[in-house]
C-alpha positions in Angstrom: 20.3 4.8 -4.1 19.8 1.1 -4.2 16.7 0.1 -2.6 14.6 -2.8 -2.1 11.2 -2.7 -1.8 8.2 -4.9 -0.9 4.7 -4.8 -0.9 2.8 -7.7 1.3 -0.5 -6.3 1.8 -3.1 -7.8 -0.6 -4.0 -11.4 -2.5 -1.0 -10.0 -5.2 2.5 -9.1 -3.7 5.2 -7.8 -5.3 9.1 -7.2 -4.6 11.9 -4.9 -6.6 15.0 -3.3 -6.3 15.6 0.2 -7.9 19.1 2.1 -8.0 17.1 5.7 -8.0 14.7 6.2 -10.7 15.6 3.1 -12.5 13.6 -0.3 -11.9 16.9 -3.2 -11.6 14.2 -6.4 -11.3 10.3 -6.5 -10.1 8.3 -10.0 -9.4 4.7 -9.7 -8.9 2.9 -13.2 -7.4 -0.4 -14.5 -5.6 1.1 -15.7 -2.5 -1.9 -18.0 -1.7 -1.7 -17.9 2.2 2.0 -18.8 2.1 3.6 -16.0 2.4 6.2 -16.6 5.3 7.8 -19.4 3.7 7.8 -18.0 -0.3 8.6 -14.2 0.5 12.8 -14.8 1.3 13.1 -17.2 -2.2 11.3 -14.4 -4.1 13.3 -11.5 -2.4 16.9 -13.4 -3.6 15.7 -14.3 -6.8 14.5 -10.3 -7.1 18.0 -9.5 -6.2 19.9 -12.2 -8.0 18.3 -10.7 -11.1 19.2 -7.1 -10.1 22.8 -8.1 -9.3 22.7 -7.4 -5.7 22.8 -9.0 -2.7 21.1 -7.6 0.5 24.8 -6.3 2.1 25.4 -4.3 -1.2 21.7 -2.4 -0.4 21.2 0.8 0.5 18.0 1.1 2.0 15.0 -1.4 2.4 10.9 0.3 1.2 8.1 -1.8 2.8 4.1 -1.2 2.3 2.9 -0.5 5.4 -0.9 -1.4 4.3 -3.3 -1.3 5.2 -4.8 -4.3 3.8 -4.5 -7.9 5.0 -3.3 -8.0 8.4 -1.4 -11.4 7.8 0.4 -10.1 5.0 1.0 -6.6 5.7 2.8 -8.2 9.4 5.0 -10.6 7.1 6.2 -8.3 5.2 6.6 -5.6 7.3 8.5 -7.7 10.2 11.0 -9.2 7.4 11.9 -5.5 6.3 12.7 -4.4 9.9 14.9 -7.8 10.8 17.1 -7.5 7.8 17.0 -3.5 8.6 18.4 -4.2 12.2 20.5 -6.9 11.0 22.1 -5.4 8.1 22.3 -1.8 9.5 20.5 -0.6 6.5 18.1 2.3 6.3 14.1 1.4 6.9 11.3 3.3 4.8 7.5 3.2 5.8 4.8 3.8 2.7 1.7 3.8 2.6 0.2 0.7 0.5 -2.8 2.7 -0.6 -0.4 6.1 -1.7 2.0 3.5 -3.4 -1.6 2.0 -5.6 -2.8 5.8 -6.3 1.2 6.9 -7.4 0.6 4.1 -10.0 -1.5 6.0 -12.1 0.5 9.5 -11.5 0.1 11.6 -14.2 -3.2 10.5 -15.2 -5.1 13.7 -14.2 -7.8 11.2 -12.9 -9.1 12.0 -9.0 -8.5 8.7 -7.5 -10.5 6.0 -5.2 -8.1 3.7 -3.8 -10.1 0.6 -1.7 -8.7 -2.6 0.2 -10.9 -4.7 1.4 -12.7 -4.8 5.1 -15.9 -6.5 6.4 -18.6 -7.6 4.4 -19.9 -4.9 2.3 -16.9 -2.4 3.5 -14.1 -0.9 2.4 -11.1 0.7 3.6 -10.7 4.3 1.1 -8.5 6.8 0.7 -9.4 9.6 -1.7 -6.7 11.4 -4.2 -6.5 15.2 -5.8 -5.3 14.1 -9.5 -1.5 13.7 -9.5 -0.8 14.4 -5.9 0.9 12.2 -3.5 -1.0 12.9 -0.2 -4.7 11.9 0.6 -6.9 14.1 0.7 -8.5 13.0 4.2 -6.8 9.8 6.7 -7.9 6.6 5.3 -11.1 5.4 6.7 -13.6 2.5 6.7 -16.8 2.9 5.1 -19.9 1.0 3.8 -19.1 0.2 -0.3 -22.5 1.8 -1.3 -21.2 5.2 0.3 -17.4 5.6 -1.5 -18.7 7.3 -4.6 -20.7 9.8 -2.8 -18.0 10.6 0.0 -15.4 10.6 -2.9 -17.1 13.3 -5.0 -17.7 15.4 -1.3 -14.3 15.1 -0.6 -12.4 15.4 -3.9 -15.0 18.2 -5.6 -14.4 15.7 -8.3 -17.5 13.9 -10.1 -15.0 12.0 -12.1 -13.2 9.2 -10.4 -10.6 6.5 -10.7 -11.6 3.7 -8.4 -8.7 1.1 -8.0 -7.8 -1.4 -6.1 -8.1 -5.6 -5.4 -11.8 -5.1 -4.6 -12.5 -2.4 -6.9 -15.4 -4.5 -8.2 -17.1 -4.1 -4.8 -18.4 -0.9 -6.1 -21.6 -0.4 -7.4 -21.3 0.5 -11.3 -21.7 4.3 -11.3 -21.0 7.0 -14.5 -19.1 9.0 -12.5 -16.6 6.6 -11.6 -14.1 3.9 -14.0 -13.3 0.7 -11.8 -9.9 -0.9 -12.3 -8.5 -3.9 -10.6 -4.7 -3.0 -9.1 -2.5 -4.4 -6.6 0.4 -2.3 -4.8 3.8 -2.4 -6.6 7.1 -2.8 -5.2 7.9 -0.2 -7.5 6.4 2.8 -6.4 7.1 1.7 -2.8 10.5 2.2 -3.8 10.2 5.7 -5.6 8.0 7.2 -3.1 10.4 5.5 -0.1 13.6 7.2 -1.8 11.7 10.1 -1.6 10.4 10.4 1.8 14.1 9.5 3.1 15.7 12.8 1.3 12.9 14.6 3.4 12.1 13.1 6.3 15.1 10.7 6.9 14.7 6.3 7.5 12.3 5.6 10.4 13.2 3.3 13.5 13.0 -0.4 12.8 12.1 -0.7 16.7 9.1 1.5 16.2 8.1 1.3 12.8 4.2 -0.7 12.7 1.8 -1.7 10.0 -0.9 0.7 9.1 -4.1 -0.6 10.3 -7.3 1.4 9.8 -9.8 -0.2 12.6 -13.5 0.1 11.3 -15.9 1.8 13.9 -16.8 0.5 17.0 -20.1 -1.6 17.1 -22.3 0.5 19.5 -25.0 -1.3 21.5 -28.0 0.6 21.5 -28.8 2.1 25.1 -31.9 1.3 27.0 -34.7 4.2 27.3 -34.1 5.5 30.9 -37.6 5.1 32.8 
């Protein structure tokens, strides 16, 4: 299966094209807020060095996010218009499943974060080597990850990755990495998910974006 792939949702983005398990071409680049008018030159030049052309595809992978709202729309509404324009099938992934597949095989539990608000995250915990979060995604205060991560996972040994990975206060129980999203493993784990689940609908298919609480005014004391 010949799929391109594409990852918009952080300060790094990356594109590929894989014919199944084999990686054809991959570009990684900062996209330093201009994404709209860089992302088509990089996706032909991906594909000019694969030897394809977007007809000859047979499927498109996008990262869903969540992550940077800007980016994560780019990419994800350029994946559905050549989709529906080219009749090819769409794929959905998870940015944050795509990060924690990068270090398969690792045996590490894994933290994956993306930055929110000021002193937030958004995190998504990992049993070692398996594809699936262990809980939904959520947003939660940087000073609490370790904690909730070691709850959650039963693990008191952790892989923290991601762009803002730093945010994290130094802890023993946890190695901090800096990682981006690849096109990559959007591709494997999309290639994947179609063999089970089938393409999803262009018309329907939206970015993933985790909402942080709701800012709750306190209530006045009844008299």
């Amino acid at each position: 299966m010949k799929i391109l792939a594409l990852d918009t949702s952080g300060d790094i983005c990356s594109v590929a094209v894989a014919d199944g398990a084999e990686l054809l071409s991959e570009f990684s680049f900062a996209h330093h807020r201009r994404l709209t008018e860089r992302l088509p030159g990089i996706v032909d030049f991906v594909l000019s060095e694969a030897g394809l052309t977007l007809e000859e595809l047979d499927a498109i992978g996008v990262g869903l996010g969540p992550g940077s709202f800007t980016g994560v729309r780019v990419g994800v509404t350029m994946a559905k218009t050549w989709a529906e324009v080219l009749g090819k099938r769409l794929i959905g992934i998870s940015s944050l499943d795509a990060m924690a597949r990068s270090v398969s095989g690792s045996g590490a539990a894994v933290v994956v974060v993306v930055p929110s608000r000021k002193d937030e995250v958004i995190a998504a915990f990992y049993k070692p080597d398996r594809p699936n979060p262990v809980v939904e995604p959520k947003v939660m205060p940087t000073s609490d990850v370790l904690a909730q991560a070691v709850e959650a996972l039963g693990e008191t040994k952790l892989l923290v990755l991601g762009e803002c990975a730093h945010w994290i206060p130094p802890s023993p129980l946890a190695a901090i990495r800096a990682a981006s999203p690849r096109a990559f493993q959007i591709a494997r784990l999309g290639q994947a998910r179609l063999r089970v689940h089938g393409p999803d609908d262009p018309a329907t298919l939206a970015p993933s974006y985790v909402a942080p609480p709701p800012i709750r005014t306190p209530q006045a004391a009844t008299p």
